[in-house]
C-alpha positions in Angstrom: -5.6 -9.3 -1.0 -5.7 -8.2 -4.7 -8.3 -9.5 -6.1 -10.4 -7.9 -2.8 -9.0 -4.1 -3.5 -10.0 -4.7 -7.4 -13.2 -5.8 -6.5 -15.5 -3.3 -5.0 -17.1 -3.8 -1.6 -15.4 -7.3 -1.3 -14.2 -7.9 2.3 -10.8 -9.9 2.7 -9.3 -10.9 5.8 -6.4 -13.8 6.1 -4.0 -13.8 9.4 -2.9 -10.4 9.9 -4.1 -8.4 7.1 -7.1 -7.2 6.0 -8.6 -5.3 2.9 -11.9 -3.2 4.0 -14.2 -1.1 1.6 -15.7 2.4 2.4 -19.8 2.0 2.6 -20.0 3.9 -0.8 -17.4 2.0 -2.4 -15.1 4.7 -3.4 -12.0 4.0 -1.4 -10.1 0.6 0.0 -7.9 0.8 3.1 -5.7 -2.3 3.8 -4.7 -3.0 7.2 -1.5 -4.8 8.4 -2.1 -6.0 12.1 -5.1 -3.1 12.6 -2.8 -0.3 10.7 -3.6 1.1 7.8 -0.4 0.6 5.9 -2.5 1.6 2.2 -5.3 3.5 1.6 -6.6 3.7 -2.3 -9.6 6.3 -3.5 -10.5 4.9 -6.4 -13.1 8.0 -6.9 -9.4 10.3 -7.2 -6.9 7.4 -8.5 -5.3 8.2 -5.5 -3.2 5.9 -3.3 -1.2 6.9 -0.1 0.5 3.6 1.5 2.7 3.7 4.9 4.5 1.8 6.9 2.8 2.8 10.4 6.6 2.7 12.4 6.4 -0.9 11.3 9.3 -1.2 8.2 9.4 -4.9 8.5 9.6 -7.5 5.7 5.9 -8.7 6.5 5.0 -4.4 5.6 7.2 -4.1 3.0 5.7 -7.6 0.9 2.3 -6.3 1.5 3.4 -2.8 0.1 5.4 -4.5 -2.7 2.3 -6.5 -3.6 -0.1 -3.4 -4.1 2.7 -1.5 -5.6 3.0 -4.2 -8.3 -0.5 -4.5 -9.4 -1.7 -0.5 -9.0 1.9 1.2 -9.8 3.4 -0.9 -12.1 7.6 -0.4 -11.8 7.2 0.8 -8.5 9.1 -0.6 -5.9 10.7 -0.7 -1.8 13.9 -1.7 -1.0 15.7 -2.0 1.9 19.4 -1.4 2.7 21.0 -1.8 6.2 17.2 -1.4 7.6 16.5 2.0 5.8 13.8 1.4 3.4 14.2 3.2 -0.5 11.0 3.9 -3.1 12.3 3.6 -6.4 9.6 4.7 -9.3 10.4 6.0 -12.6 14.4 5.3 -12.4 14.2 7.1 -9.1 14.9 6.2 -5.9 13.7 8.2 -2.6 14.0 7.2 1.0 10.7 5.9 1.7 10.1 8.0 4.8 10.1 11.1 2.2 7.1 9.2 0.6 5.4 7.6 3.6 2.0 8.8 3.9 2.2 10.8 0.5 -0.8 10.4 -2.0 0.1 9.6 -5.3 -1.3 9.1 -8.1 -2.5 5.4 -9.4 
């Protein structure tokens, strides 16, 4: 899944996720079971990445995985099912960040 968002116009599809390219090759969604939980325009170093309802551990690795290679330090957590972004030394509840653009 890395290697296919750092790699423009590379296609990437194994099980239930996916990593799809715009036609002009300036932004990468990626897609958990058809949602798009992360959307990255590389043209604006801008990344917006969600959870789509779906705060499971299979969303939050996928999220995690991204997170680690594009926002280094950046990081979801969960607590008795309620899901925490911590970046910087701070941590937020994640829906206060969920479908947010920030930059990458």
């Amino acid at each position: 899944m890395i290697h296919a968002i750092n790699c423009p116009g590379k296609r990437w599809k194994n099980n239930n996720t996916q990593v799809r390219w715009s036609n002009d090759q300036t932004y990468v969604e990626v897609l958990l079971h058809d949602h798009i939980i992360a959307s990255i325009n590389w043209a604006k170093n801008r990344a917006v990445i969600s959870a789509c309802g779906w705060e499971t551990a299979t969303t939050k690795s996928r999220l995690n995985a991204l997170l680690s290679d594009l926002v280094p330090g950046a990081r979801i957590n969960a607590k008795d099912f309620d899901w925490f972004f911590t970046y910087n030394d701070k941590t937020v509840e994640f829906a206060s960040i969920d479908c947010t653009a920030f930059a990458i």
